[in-house]
N, CA, C, O and CB atoms as a CASP TS submission, in Angstrom:
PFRMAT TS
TARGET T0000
AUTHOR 0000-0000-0000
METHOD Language model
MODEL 1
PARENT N/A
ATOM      1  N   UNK     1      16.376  29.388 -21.007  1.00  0.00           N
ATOM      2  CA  UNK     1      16.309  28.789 -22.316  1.00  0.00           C
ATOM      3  C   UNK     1      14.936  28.146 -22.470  1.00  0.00           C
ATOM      4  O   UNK     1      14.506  27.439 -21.559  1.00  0.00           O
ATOM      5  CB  UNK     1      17.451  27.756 -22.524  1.00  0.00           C
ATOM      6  N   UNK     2      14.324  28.327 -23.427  1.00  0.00           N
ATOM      7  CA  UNK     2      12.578  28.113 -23.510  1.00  0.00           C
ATOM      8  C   UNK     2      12.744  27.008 -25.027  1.00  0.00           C
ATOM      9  O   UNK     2      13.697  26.833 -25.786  1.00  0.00           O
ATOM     10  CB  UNK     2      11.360  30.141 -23.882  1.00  0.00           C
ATOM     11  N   UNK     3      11.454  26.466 -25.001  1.00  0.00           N
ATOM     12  CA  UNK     3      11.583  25.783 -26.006  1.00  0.00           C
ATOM     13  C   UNK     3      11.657  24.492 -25.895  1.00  0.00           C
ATOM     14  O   UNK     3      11.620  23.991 -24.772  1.00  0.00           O
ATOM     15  CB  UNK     3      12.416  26.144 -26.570  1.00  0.00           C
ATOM     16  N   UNK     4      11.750  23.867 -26.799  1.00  0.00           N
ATOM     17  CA  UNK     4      12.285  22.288 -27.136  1.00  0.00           C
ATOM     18  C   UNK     4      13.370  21.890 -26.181  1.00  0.00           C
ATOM     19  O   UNK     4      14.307  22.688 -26.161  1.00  0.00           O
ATOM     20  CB  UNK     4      12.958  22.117 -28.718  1.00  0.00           C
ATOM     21  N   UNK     5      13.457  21.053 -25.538  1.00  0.00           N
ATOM     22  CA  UNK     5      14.937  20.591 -25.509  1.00  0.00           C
ATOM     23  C   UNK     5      15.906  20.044 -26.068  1.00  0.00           C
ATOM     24  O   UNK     5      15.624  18.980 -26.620  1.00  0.00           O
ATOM     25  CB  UNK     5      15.093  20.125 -24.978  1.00  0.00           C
ATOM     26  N   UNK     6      17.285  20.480 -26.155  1.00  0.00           N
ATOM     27  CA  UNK     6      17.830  20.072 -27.487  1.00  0.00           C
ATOM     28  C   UNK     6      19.146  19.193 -26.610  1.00  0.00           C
ATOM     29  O   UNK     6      19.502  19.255 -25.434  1.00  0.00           O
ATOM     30  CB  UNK     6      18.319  21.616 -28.749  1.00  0.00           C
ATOM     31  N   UNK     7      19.649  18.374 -27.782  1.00  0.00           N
ATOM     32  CA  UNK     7      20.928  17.807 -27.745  1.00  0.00           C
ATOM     33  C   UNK     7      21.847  19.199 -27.628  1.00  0.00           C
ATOM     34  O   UNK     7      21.710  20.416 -27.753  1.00  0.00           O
ATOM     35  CB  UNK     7      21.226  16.799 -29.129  1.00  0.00           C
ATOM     36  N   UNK     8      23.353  17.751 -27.155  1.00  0.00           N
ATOM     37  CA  UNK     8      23.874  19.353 -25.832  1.00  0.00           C
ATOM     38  C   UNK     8      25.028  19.695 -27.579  1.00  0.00           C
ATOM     39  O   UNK     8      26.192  20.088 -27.499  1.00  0.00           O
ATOM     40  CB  UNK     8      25.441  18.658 -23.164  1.00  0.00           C
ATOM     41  N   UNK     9      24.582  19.524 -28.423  1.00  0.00           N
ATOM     42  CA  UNK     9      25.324  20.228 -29.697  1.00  0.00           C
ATOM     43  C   UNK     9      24.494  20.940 -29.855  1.00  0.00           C
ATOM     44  O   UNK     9      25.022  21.837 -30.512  1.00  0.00           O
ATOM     45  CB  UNK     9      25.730  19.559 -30.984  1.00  0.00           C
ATOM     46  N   UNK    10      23.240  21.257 -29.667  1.00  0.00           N
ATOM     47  CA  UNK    10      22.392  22.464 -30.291  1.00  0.00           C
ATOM     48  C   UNK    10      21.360  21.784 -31.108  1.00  0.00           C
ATOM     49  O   UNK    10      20.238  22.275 -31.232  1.00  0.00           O
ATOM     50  CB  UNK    10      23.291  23.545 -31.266  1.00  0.00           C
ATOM     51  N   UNK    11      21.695  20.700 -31.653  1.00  0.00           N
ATOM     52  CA  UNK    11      20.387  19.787 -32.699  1.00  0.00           C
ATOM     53  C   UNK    11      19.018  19.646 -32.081  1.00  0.00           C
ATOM     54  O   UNK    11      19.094  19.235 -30.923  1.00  0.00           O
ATOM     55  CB  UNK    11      20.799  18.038 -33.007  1.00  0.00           C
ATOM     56  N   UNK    12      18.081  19.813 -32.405  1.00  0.00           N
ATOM     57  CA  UNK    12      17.236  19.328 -31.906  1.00  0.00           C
ATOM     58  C   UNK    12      16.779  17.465 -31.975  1.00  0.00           C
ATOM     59  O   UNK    12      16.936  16.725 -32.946  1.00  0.00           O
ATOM     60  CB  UNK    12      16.441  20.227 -32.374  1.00  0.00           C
ATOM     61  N   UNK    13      16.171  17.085 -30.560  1.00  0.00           N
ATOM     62  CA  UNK    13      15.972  15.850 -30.757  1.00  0.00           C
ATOM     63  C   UNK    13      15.246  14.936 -31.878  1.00  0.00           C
ATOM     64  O   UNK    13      14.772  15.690 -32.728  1.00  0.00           O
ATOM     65  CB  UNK    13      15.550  15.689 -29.846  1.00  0.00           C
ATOM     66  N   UNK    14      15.045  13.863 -32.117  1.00  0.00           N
ATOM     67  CA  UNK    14      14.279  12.955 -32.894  1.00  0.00           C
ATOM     68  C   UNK    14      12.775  13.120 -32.314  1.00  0.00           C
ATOM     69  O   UNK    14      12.580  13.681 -31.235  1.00  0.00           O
ATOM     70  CB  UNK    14      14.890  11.408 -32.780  1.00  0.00           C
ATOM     71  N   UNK    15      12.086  12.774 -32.834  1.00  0.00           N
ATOM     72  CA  UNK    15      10.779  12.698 -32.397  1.00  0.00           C
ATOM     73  C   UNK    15      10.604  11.428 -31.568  1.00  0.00           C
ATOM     74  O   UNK    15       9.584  11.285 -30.894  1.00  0.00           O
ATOM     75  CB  UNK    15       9.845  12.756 -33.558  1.00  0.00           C
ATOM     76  N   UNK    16      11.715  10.354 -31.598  1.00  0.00           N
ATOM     77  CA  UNK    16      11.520   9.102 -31.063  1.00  0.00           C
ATOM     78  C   UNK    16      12.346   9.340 -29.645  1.00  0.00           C
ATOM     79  O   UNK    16      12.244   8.431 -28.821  1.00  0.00           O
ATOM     80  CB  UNK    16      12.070   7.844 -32.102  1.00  0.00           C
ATOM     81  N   UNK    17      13.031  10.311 -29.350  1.00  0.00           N
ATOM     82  CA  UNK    17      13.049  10.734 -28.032  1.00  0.00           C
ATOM     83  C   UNK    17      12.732  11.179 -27.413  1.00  0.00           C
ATOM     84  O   UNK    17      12.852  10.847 -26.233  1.00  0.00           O
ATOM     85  CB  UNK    17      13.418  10.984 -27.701  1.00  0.00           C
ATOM     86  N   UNK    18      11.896  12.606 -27.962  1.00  0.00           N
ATOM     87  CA  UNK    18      11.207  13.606 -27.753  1.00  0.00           C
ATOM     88  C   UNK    18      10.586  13.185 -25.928  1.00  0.00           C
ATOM     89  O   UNK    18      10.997  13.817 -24.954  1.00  0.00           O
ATOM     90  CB  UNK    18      10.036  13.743 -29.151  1.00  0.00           C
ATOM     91  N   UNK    19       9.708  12.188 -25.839  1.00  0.00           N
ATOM     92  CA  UNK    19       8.412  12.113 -24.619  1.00  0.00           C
ATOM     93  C   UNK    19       8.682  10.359 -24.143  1.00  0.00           C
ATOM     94  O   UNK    19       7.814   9.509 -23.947  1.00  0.00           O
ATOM     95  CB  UNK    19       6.303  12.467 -25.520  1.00  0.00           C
ATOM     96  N   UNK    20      10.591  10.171 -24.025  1.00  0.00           N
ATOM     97  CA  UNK    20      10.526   8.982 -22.994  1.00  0.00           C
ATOM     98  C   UNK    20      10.865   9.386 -21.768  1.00  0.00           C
ATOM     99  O   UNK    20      11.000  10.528 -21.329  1.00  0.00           O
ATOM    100  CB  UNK    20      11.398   7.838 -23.292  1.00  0.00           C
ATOM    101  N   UNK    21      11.009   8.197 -21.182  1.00  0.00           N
ATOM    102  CA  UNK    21      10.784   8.318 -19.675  1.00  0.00           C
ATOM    103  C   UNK    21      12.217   7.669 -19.291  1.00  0.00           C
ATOM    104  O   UNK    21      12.719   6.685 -19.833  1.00  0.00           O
ATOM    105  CB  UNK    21       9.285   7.430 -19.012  1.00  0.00           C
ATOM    106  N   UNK    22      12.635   8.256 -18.483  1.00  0.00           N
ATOM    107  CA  UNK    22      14.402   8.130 -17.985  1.00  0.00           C
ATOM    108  C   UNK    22      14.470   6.462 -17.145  1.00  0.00           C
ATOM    109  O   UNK    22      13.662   6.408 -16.218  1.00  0.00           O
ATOM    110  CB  UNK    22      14.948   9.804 -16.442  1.00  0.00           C
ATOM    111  N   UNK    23      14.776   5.979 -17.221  1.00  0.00           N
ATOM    112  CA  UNK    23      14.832   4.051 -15.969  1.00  0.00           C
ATOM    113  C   UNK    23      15.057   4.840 -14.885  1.00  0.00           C
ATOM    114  O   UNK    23      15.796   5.823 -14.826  1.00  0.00           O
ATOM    115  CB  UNK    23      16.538   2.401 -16.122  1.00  0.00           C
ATOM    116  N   UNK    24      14.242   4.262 -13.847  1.00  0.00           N
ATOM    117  CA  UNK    24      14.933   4.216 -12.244  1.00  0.00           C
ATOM    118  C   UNK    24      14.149   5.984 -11.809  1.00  0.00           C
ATOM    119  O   UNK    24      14.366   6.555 -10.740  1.00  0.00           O
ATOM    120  CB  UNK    24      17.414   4.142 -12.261  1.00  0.00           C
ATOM    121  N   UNK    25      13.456   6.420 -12.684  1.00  0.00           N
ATOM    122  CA  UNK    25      12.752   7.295 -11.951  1.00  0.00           C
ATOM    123  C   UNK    25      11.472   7.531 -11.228  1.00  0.00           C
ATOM    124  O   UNK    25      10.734   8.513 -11.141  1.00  0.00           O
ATOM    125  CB  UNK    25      12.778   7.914 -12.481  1.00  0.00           C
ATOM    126  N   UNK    26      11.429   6.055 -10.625  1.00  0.00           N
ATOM    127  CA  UNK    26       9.946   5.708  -9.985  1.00  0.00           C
ATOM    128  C   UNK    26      10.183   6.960  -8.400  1.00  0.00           C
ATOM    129  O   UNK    26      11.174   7.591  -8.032  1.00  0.00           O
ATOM    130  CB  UNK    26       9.765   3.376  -9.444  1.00  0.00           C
ATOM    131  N   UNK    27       9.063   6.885  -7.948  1.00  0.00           N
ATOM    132  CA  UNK    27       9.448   7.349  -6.059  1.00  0.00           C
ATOM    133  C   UNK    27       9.882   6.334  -5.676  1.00  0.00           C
ATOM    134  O   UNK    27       9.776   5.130  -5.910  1.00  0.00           O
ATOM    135  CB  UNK    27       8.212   7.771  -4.848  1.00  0.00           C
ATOM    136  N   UNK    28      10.750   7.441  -4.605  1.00  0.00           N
ATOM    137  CA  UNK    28      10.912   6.104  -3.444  1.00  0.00           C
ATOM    138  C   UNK    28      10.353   5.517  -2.600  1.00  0.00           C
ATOM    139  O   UNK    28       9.750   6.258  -1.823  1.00  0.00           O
ATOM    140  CB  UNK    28      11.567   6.118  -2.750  1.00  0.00           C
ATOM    141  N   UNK    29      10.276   4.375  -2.380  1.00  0.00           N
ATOM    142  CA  UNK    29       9.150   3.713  -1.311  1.00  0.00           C
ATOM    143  C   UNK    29       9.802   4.426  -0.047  1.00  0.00           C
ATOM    144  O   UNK    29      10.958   4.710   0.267  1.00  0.00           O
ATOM    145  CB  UNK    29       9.090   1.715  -1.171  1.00  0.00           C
ATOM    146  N   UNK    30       8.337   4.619   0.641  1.00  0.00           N
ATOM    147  CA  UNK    30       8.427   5.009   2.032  1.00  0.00           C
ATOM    148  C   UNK    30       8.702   4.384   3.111  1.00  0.00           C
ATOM    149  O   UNK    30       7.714   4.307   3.840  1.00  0.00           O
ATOM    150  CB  UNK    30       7.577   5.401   2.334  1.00  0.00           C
ATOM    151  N   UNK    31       9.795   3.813   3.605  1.00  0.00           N
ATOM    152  CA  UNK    31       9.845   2.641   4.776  1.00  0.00           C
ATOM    153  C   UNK    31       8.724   3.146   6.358  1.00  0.00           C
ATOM    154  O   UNK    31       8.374   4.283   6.675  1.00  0.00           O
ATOM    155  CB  UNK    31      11.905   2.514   5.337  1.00  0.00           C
ATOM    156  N   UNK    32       8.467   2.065   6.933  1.00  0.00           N
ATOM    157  CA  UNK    32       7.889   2.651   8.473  1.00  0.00           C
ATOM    158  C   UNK    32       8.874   2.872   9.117  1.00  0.00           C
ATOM    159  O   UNK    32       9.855   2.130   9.153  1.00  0.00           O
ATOM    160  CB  UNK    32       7.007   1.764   9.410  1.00  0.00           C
ATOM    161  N   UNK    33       8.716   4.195   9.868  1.00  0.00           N
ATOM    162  CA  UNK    33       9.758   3.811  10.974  1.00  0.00           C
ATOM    163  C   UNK    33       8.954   3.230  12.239  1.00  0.00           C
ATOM    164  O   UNK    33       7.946   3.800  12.656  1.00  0.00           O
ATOM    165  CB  UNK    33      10.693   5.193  11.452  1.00  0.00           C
ATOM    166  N   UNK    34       9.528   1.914  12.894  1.00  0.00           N
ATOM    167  CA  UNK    34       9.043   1.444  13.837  1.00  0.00           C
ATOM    168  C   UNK    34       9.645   1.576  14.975  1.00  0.00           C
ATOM    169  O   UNK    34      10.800   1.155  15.049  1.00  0.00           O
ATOM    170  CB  UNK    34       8.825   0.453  13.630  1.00  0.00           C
ATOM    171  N   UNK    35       8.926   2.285  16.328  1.00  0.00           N
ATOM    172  CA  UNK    35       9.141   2.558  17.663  1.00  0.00           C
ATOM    173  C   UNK    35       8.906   1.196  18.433  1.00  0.00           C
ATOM    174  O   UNK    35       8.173   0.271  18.083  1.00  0.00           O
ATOM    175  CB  UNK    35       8.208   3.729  18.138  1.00  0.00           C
ATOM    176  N   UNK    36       9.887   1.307  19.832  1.00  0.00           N
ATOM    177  CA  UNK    36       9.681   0.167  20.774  1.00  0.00           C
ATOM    178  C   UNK    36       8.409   0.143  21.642  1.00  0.00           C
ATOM    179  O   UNK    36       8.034   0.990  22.452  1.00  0.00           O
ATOM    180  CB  UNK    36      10.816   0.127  21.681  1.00  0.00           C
ATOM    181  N   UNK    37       7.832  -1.018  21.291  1.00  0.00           N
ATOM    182  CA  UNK    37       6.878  -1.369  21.983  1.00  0.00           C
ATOM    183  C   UNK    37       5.610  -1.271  20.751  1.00  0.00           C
ATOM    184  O   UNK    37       4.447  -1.604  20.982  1.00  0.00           O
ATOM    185  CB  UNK    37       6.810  -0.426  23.356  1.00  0.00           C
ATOM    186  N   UNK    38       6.050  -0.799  19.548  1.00  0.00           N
ATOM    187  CA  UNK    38       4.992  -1.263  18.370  1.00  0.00           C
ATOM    188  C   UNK    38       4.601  -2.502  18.022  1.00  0.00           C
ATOM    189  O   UNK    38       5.355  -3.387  17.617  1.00  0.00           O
ATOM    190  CB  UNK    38       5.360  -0.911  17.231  1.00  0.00           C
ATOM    191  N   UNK    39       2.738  -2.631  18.263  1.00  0.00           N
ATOM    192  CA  UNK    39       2.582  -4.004  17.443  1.00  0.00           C
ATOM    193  C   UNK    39       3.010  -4.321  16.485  1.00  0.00           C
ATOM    194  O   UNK    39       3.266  -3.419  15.687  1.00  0.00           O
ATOM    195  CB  UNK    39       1.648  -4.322  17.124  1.00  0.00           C
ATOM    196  N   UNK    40       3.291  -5.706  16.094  1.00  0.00           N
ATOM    197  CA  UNK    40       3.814  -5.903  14.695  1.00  0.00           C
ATOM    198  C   UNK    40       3.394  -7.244  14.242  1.00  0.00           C
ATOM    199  O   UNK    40       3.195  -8.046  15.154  1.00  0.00           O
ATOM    200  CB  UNK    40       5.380  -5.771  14.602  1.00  0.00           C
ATOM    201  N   UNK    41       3.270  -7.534  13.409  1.00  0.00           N
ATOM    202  CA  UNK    41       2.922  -9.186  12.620  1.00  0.00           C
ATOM    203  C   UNK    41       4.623  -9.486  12.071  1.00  0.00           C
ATOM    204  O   UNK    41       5.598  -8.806  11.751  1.00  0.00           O
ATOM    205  CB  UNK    41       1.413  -9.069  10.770  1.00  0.00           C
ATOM    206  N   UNK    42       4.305 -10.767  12.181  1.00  0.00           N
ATOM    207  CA  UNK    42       4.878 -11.193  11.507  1.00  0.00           C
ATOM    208  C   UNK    42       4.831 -12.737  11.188  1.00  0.00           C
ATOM    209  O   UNK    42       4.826 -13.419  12.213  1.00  0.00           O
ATOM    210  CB  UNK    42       5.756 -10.725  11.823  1.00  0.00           C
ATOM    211  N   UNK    43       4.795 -13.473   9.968  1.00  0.00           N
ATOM    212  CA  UNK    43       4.292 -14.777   9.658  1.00  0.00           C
ATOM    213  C   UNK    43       3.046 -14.831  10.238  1.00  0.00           C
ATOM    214  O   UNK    43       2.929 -15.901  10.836  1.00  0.00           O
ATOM    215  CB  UNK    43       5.132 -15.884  10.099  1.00  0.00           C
ATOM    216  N   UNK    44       1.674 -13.865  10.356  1.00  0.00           N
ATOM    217  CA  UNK    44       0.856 -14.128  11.247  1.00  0.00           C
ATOM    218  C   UNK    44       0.796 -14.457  12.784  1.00  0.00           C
ATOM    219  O   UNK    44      -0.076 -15.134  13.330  1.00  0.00           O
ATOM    220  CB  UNK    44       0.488 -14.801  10.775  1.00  0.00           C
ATOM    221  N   UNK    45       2.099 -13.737  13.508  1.00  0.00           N
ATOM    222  CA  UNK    45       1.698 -13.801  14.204  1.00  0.00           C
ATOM    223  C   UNK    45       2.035 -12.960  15.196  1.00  0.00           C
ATOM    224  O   UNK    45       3.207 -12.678  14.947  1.00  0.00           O
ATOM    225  CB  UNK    45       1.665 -14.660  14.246  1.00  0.00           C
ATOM    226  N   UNK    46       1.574 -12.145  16.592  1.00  0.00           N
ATOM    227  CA  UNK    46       1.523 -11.281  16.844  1.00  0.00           C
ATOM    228  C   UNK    46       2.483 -10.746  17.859  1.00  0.00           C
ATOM    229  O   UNK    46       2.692 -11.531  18.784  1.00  0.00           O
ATOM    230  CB  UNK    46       0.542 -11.250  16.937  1.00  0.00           C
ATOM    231  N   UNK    47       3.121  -9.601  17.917  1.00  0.00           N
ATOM    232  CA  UNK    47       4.122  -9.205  18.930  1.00  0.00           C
ATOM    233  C   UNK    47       4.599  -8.032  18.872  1.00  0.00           C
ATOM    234  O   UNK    47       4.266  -7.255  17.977  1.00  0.00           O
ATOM    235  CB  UNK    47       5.138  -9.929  18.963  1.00  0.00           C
ATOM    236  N   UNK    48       5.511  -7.698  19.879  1.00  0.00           N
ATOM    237  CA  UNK    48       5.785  -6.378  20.063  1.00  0.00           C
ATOM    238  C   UNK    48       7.173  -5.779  19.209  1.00  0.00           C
ATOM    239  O   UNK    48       8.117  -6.568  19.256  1.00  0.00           O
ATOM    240  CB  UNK    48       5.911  -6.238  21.600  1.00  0.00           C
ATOM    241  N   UNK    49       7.456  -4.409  18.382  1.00  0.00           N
ATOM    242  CA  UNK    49       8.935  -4.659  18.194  1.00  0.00           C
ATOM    243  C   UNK    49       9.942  -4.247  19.280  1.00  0.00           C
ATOM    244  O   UNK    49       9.576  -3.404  20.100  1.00  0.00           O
ATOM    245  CB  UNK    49       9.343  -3.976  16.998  1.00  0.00           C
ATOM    246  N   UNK    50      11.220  -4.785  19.361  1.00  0.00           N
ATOM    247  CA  UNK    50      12.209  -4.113  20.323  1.00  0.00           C
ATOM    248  C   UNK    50      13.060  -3.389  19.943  1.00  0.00           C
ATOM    249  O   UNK    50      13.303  -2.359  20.572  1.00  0.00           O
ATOM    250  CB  UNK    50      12.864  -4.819  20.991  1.00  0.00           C
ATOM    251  N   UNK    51      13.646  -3.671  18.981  1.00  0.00           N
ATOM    252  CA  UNK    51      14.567  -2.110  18.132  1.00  0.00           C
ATOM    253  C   UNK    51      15.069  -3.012  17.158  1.00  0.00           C
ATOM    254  O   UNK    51      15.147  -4.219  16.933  1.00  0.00           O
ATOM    255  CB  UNK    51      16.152  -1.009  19.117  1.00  0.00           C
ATOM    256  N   UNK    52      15.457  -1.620  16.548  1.00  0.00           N
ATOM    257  CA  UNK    52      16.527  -1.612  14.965  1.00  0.00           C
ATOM    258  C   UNK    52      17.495  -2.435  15.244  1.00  0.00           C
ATOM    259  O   UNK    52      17.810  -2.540  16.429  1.00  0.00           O
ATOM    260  CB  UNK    52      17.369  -0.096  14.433  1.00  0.00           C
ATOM    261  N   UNK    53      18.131  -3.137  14.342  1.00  0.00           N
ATOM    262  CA  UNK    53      19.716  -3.279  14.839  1.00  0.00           C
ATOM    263  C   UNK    53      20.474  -2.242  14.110  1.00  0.00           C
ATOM    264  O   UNK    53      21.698  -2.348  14.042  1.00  0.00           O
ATOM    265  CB  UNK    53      20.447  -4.813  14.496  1.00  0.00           C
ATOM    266  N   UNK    54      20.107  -1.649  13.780  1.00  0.00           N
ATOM    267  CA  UNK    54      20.914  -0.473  13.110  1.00  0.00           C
ATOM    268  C   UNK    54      21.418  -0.687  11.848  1.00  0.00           C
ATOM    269  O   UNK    54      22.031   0.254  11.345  1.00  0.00           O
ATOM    270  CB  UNK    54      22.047  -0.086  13.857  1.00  0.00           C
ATOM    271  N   UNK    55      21.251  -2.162  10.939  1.00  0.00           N
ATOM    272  CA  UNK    55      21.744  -2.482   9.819  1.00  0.00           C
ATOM    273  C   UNK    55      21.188  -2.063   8.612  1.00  0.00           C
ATOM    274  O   UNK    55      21.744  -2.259   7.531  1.00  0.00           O
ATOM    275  CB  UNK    55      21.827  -3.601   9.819  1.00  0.00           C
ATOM    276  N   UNK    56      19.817  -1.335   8.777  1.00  0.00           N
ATOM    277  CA  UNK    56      18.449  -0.984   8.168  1.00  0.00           C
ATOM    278  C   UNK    56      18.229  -1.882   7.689  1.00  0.00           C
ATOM    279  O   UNK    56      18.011  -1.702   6.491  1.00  0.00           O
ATOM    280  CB  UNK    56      18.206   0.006   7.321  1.00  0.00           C
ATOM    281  N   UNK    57      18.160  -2.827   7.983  1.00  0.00           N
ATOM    282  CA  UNK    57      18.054  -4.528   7.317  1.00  0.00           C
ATOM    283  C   UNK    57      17.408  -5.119   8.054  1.00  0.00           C
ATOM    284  O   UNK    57      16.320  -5.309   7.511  1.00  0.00           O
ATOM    285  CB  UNK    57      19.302  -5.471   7.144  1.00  0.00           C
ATOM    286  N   UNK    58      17.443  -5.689   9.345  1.00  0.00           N
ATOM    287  CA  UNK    58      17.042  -6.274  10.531  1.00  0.00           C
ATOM    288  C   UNK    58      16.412  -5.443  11.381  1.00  0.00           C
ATOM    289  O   UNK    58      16.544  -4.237  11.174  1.00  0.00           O
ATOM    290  CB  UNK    58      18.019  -6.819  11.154  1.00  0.00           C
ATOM    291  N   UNK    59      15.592  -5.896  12.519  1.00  0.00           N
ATOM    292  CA  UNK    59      14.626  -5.430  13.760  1.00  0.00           C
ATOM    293  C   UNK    59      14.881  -6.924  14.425  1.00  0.00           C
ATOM    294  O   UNK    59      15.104  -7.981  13.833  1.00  0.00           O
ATOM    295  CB  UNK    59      12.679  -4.916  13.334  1.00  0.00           C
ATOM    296  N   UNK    60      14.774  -6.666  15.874  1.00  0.00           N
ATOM    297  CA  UNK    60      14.065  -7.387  16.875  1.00  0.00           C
ATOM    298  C   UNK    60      13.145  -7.465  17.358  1.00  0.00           C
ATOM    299  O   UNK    60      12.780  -6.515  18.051  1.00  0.00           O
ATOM    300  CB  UNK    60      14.317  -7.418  17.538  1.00  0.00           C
ATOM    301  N   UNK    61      12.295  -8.661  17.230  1.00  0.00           N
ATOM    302  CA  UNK    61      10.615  -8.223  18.073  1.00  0.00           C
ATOM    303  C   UNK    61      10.860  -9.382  19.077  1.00  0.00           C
ATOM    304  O   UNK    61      11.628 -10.330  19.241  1.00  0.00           O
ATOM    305  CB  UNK    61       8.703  -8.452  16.937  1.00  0.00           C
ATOM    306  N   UNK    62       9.994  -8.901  19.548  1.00  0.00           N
ATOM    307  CA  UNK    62       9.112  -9.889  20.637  1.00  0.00           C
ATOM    308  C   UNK    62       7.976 -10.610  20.584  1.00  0.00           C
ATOM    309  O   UNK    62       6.843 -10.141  20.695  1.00  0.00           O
ATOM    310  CB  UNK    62       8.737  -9.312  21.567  1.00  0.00           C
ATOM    311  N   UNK    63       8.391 -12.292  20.336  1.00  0.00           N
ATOM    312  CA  UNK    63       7.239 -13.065  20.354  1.00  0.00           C
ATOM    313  C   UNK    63       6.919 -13.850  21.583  1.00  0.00           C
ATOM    314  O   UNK    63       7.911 -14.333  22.130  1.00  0.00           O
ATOM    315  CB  UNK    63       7.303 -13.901  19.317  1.00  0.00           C
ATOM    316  N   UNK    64       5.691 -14.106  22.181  1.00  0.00           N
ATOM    317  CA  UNK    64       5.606 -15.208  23.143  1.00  0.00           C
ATOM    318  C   UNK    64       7.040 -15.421  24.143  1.00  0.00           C
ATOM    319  O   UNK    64       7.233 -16.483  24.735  1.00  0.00           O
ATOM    320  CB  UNK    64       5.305 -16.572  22.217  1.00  0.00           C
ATOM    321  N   UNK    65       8.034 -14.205  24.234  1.00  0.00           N
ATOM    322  CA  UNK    65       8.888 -13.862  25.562  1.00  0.00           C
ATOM    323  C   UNK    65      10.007 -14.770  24.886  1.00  0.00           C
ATOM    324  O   UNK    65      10.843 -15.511  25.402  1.00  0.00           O
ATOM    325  CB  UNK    65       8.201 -14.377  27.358  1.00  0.00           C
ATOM    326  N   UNK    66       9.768 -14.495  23.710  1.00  0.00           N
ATOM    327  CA  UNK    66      11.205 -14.995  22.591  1.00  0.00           C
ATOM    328  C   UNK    66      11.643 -13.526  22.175  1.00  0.00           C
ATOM    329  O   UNK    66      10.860 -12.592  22.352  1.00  0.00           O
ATOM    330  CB  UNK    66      10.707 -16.136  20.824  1.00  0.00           C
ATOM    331  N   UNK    67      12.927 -13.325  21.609  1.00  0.00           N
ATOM    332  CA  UNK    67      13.579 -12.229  20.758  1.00  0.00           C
ATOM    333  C   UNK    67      13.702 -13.104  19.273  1.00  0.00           C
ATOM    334  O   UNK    67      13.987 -14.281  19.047  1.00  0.00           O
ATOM    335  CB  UNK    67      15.265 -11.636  21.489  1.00  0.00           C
ATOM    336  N   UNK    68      13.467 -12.342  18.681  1.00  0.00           N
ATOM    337  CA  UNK    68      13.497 -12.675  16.915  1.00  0.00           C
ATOM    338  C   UNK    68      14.126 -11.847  16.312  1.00  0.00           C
ATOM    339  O   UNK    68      13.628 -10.722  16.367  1.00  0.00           O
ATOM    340  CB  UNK    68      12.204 -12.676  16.101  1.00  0.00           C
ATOM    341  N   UNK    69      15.438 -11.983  15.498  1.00  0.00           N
ATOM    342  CA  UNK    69      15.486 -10.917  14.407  1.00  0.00           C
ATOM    343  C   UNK    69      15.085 -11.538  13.075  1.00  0.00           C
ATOM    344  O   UNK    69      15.155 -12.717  12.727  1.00  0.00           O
ATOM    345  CB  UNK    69      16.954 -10.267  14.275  1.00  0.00           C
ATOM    346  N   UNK    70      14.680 -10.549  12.460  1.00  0.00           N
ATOM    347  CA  UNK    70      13.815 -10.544  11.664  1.00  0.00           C
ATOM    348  C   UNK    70      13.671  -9.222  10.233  1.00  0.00           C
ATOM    349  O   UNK    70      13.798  -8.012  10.418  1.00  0.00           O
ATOM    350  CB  UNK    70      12.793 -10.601  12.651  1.00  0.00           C
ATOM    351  N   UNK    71      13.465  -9.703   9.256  1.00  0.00           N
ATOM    352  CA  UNK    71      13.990  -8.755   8.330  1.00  0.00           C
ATOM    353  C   UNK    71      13.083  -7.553   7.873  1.00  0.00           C
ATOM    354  O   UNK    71      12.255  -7.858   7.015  1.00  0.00           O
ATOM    355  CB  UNK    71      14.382  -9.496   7.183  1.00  0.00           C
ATOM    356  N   UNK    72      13.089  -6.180   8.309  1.00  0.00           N
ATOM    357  CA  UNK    72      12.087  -5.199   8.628  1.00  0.00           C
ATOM    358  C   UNK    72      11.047  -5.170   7.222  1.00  0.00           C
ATOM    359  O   UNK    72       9.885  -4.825   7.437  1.00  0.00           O
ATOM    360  CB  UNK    72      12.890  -3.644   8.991  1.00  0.00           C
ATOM    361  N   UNK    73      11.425  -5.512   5.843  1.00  0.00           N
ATOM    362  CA  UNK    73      10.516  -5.610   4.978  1.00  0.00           C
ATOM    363  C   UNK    73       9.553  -6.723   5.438  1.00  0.00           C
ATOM    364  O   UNK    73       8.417  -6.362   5.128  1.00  0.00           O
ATOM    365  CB  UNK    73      11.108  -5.793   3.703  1.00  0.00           C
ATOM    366  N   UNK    74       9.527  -8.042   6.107  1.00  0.00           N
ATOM    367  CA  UNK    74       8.809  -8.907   6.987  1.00  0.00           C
ATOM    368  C   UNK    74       7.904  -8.156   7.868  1.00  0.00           C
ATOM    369  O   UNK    74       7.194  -8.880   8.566  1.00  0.00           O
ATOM    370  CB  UNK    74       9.721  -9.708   7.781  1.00  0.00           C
ATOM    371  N   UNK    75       7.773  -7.098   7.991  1.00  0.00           N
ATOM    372  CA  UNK    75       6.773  -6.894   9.305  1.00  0.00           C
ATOM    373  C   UNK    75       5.897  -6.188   8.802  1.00  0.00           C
ATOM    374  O   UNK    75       6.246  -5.475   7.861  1.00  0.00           O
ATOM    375  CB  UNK    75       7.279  -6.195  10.630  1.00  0.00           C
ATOM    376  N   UNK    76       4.324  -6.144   9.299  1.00  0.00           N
ATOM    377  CA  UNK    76       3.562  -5.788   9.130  1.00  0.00           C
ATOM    378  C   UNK    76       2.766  -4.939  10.383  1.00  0.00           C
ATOM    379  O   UNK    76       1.671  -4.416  10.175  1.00  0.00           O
ATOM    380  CB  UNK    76       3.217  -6.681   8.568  1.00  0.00           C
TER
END
């Protein structure tokens, strides 16, 4: 089917619909995936990560021979 796109009766659209843009059709952001033993920041300051918790929400790193969880949009 070539042409215009039409309303699903066959009408053709308004001109005030014609060239909008649908909500919620941005890309999706790309998350990192982070491996053990990756540097990482966080609050400025520096350490290793230790893993996912699997919640895709949380990570554990390693600061100064502390464990932190910590919320993976937080890391740098």
């Amino acid at each position: 089917m070539s042409g215009r796109a039409r309303l699903p009766g066959g009408e053709p659209r308004k001109a005030s619909q014609r060239n909008t843009r649908r909500a919620g059709q941005s890309p999706p952001r790309i998350a990192r995936v982070w491996k053990f033993s990756d540097a990482v920041r966080w609050k400025g300051r520096g350490g290793t990560f230790h893993r996912d918790v699997g919640d895709g929400e949380h990570a554990e790193i390693a600061l100064a021979d502390r464990i932190y969880r910590v919320l993976l949009s937080e890391l740098e």
